[in-house]
N, C-alpha and C positions, 0 to 999 in steps of 0.2 A: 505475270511473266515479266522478267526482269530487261531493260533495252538500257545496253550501254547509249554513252553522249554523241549526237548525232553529230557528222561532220557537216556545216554550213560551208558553202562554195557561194560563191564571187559571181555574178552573174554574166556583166558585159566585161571582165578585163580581159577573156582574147587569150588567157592563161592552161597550157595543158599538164597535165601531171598523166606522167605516165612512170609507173611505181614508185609514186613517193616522191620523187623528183621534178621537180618545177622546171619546165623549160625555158618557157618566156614566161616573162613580168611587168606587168604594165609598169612604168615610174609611177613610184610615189610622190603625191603631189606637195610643194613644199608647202600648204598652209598643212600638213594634214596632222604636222607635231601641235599646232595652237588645236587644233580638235580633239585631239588625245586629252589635250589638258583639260579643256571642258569636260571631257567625258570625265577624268578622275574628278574634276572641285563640285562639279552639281549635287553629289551627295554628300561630301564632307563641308563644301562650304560656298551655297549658291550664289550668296551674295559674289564672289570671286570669280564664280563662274559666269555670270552673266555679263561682268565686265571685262574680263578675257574675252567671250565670245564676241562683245562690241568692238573691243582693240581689232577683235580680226576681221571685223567685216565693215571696216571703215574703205571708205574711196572707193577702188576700183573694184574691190571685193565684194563692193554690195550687189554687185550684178555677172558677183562666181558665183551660177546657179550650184553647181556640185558641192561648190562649199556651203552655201546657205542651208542648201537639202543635209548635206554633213552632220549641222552645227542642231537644226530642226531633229533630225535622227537620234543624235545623241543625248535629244531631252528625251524625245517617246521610250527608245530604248530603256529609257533609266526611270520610266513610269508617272510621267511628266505631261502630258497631252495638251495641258492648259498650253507651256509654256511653247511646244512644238507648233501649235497652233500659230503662238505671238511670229515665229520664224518662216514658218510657212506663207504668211502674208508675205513678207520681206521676198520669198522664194517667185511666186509669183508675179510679185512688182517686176522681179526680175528679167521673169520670162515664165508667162503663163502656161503657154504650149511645149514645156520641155515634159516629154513624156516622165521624167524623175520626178517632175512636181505634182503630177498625176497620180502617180505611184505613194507619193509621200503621203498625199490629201488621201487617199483610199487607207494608208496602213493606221493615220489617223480615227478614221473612220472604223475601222476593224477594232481597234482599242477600247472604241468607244460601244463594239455590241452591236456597231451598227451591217450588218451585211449587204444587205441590199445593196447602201451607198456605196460602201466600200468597192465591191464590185460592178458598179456603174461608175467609178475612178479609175478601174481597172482597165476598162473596157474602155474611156478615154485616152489612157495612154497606150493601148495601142494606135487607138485612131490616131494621135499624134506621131507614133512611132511603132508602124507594124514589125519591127525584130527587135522589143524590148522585150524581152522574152521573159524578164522576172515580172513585168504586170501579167503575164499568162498562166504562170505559175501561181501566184499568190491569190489570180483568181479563183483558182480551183482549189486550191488550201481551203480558200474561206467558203465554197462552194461545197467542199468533198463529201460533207454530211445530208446538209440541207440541202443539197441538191445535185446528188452524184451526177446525173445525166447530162449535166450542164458542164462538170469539171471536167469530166470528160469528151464533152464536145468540144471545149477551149483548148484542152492538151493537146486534142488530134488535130486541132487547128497550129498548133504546134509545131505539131511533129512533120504536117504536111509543109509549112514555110522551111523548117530544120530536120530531115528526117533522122541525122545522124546526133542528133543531141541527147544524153542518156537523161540529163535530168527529168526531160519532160516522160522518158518511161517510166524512170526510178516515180513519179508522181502519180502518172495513171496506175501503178502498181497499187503500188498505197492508197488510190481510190477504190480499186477491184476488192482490195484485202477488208479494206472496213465496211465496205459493203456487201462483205460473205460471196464474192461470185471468186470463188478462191481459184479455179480454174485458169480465168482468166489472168487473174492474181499472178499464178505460179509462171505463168505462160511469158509474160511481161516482165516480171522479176530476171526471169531469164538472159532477159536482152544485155542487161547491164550486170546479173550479179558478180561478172570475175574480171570486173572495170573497178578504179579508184573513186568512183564513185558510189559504188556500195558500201554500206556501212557494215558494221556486226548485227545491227537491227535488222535489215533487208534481209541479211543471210537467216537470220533468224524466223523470219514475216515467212520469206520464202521455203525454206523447210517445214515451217507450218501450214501454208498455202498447200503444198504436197501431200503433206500429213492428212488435212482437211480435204482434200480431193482425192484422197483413198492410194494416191500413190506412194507406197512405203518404201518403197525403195530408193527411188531417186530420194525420199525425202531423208533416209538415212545417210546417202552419199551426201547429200550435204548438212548433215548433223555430224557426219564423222568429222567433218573439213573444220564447222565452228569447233569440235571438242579438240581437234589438231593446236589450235591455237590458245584453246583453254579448255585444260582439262577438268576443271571446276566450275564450268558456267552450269550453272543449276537450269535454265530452260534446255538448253542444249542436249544435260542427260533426263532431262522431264520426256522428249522427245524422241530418244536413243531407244527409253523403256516402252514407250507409247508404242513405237514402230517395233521394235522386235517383239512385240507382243503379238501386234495384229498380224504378223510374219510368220507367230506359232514355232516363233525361233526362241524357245524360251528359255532356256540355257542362258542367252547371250542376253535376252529382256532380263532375268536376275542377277545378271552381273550390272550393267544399267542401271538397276531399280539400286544397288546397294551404292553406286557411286550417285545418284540423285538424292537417296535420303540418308548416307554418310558422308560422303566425300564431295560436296556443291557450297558454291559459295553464297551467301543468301537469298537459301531459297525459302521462297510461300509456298507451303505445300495448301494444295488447293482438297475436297472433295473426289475429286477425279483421280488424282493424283491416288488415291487411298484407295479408291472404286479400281482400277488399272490395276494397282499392285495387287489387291486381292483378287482378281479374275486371274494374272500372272500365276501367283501361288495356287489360286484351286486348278490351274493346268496341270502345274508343277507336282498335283496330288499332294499339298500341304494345308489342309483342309481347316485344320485349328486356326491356323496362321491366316488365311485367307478372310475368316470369320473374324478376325481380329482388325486386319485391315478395314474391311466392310463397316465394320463398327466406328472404327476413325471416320469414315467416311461420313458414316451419321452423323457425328457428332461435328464435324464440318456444315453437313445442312441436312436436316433431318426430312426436310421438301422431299427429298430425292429419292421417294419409297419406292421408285425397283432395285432400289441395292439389299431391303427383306426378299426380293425375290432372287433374286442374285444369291445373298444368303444363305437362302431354302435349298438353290440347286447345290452348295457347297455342302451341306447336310445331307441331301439326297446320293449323294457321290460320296458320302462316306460311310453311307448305311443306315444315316443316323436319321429315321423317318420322324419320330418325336418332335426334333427339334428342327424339321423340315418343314413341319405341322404348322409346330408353332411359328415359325420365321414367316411361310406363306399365309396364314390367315391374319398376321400384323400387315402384311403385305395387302393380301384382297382388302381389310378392312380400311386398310387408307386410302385404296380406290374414290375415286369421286361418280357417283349413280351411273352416271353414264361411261365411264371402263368396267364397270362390274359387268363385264359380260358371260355369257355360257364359256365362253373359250375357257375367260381366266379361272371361271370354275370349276371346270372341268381337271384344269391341273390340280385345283383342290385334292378332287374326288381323286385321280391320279396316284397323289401322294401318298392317301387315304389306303389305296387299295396294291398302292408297295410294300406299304409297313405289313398287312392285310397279309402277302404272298411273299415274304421276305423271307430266303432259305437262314439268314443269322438265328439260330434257334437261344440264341444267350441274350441278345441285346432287347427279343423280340417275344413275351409271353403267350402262350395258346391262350390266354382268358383275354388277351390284347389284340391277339390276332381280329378274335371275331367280333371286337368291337372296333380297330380300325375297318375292317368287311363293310360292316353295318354302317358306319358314319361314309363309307365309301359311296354305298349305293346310294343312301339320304341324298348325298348330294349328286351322283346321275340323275337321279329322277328328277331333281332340280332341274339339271342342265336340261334332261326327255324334255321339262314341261317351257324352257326358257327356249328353246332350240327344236318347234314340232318338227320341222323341214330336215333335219340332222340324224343319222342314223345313229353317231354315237354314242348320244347319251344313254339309248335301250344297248346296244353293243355291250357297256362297259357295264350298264346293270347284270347281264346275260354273264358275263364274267364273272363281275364280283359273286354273282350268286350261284358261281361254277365250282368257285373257292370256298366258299359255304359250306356247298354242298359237293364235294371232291369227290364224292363215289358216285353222285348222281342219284341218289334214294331217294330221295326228295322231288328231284325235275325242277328245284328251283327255278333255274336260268329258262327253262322252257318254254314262257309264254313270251320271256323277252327277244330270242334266238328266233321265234316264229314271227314277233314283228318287224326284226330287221331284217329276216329274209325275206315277208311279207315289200318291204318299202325299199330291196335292195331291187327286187324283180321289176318295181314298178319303173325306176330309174332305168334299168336296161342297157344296164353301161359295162364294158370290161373291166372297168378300174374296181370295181366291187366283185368281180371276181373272186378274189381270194379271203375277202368278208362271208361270203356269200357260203363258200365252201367253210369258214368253222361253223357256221351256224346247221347246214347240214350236217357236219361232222359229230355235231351234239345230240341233234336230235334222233340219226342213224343211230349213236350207240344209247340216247333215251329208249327207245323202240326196241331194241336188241337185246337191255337189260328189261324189258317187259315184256320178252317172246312174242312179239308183234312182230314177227317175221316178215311181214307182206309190208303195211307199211316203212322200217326200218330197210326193207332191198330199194324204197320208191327213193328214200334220200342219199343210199350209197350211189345210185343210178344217176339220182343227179350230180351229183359229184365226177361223175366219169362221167356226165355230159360235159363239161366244164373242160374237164383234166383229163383225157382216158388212160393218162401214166399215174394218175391217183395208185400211187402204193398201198394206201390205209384202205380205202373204197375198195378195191380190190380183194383185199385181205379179207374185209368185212365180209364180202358176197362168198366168200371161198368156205367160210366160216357156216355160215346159212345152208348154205348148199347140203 
């Protein structure tokens, strides 16, 4: 995801911007041109620079802490730390206890990998100066990973000395957000996002913050606001297509999707980005297309094997059980031992036993039929033997070999239909109810097709135990009679 260049702000200058417009201005100090000039000779030609820097901190200047810390800065900045070092002494001779030189010795230290220290310099220049509020900051920067719970207890130490200062939100924001507690994240962002202190990044963080915490809507209200201003920012319509998708608003997610992957200015299309677009399309019932993205998707990161199940269900919703087959068992097969479970088998058997009963009589041969049937049950009985506790595996056998056997001449389904009623009774629960009732519905018309009239009245009766508006059960006994 693409983040335009952050605005840095000034910390102690006492400076308000309120849109764009600078109200007060600290003066600028007049050594601050001879520091300018360091900053451009250090790289083009240090020898120059180092003797400018001395012209300027002769006399009374050796003991301008701001300027020393300046001239010290101006090397770190420019990737120099030896030399910052050599200034920083100077800085101190100066005046050890100015919380800036606290500050300095820490950013040195942060240059240098070193954290710990850095943030024990930090935590100096407060002690030296409890509302230097950029050591409070910079401690949590250097903290936000390695130790979010700390940058965060320094922020809100913060915010309790300043309660009205955004930086220190705009900071815990960006702690919440890299450390996935996006809620929070979004909650904080808030404080500040429609302040001159948010950036395009924040606005960005915090729509995703939203996105990530399942709120789609606010998080489109402020995705519309970024594409307001840039109608080509490629995360912004990454985002626009994300949320009007999971909105089911998907009209407006392929308008979206066509301004993210034509109309965006350098974007990375990522995996996700291709996995999205093709659940968008198999919504949309563009079922080719959708398989087409899916496949991008792979080829982004081939890890990601539920986008073959994904796949399968694009195949299954187009009729196309073959290649539903085939998509889903590339899928189970990259399971790793322990997700191969009954479940995911069971949508095997599933698919197995659609192509099986699929009324398309063109796409779908009678010599295919009963060999998807067959490979269907193969695998219930799998699920029966992986799942004894589970009624559906004998269920779906009972089925499949209903289809089998469609007139019932056979009784195929019949000893499977007795042991799910067998283990639905044992359970004793209403939610099996209506399980309960096809399996007697099979076995009443088993019984009925073999003039076993006495038996076959025992299971319409049960059935009108259940239901006694049972229309079929009714029928049945009317019939007997």
């Amino acid at each position: 995801m693409n983040a335009n260049m952050k605005c840095k702000l000034l910390f102690c200058m006492g400076a308000l911007l309120l849109s764009g417009t600078l109200v007060a201005q600290t003066p600028v100090p007049e050594w601050q041109a001879g520091v300018d000039k360091v900053k451009s000779l250090i790289k083009t030609n240090p020898e120059q620079a180092s003797e400018t820097a001395g012209e300027l901190l002769k006399g009374k200047n050796k003991k301008n802490v701001s300027l020393v810390v300046s001239v010290a800065r101006a090397y770190l900045d420019a990737g120099k730390p030896a030399e910052a070092e050599n200034y920083l002494k100077a800085a101190k001779k100066a005046d050890s206890k100015d919380a800036s030189v606290s500050v300095l010795e820490g950013d040195i230290a942060l240059a240098g990998k070193d954290v710990g220290r850095a943030c024990q310099l930090y935590e100096q220049a407060i002690y030296f100066n409890p509302d230097c509020k950029e050591a409070y900051l910079k401690y949590a920067r250097a903290y936000k990973l390695a130790s979010p719970s700390q940058a965060i207890d320094k922020l809100q130490q913060l915010k309790s000395l300043a309660p009205d200062y955004l930086e220190a939100d705009k900071e815990l924001a960006g702690v919440y957000y890299a450390t996935n507690r996006f809620g929070k994240a979004a909650e904080t962002y808030a404080k500040f996002i429609d302040t001159p202190v948010a950036t395009e990044d924040d606005i960005l963080k915090y729509a995703f913050a939203l996105f990530l915490n399942h709120d789609f809507e606010k998080s489109l209200e402020v995705v519309r606001k970024g594409l307001q201003k840039n109608g080509r920012h490629a995360a912004f319509n990454r985002l626009a297509m994300y949320n009007y998708t999971d909105l089911k608003r998907y009209d407006e997610a392929e308008q979206a999707a066509n301004a993210f992957f034509n109309a965006s200015d350098n974007a990375d299309y990522s995996y996700l980005d291709y996995r999205y677009y093709g659940a968008l399309l198999s919504a949309l019932k563009k079922y080719d297309q959708a398989v087409a993205e899916y496949g991008k998707a792979l080829e982004k990161d081939s890890d990601q094997v539920d986008i073959w199940r994904e796949i399968a269900d694009a195949y299954e919703l187009k009729n196309d059980y073959a290649q539903a087959i085939t998509a889903y068992q590339k899928y189970y097969d990259a399971l790793s031992q322990d997700k191969k479970t009954a479940e995911s088998l069971f949508q095997l058997g599933r698919l197995y036993y659609g192509q099986g009963t699929s009324s398309d009589t063109l796409s779908v041969r009678p010599a295919d039929r009963v060999t998807a049937l067959q490979a269907a049950d193969s695998v219930f009985a799998l699920v029966a033997r992986q799942a004894p506790d589970s009624y559906l595996g004998d269920m779906w056998r009972a089925r499949t070999n209903s289809a089998i056997d469609p007139e019932t001449t056979e009784g195929l389904a019949k000893p499977y239909y007795e042991k799910v009623a067998e283990m639905l009774l044992a359970k004793n629960e209403p939610r099996y109810n209506s399980a309960l009732i096809e399996c007697y519905s099979y076995l009443g018309y088993y019984y009925l097709l073999k003039s076993d009239y006495p038996v076959s009245k025992e299971y319409w009766n049960k059935i009108l135990a259940i239901d006694p508006t049972n229309a079929t059960a009714k029928k049945a006994l009317d019939g007997i009679k």
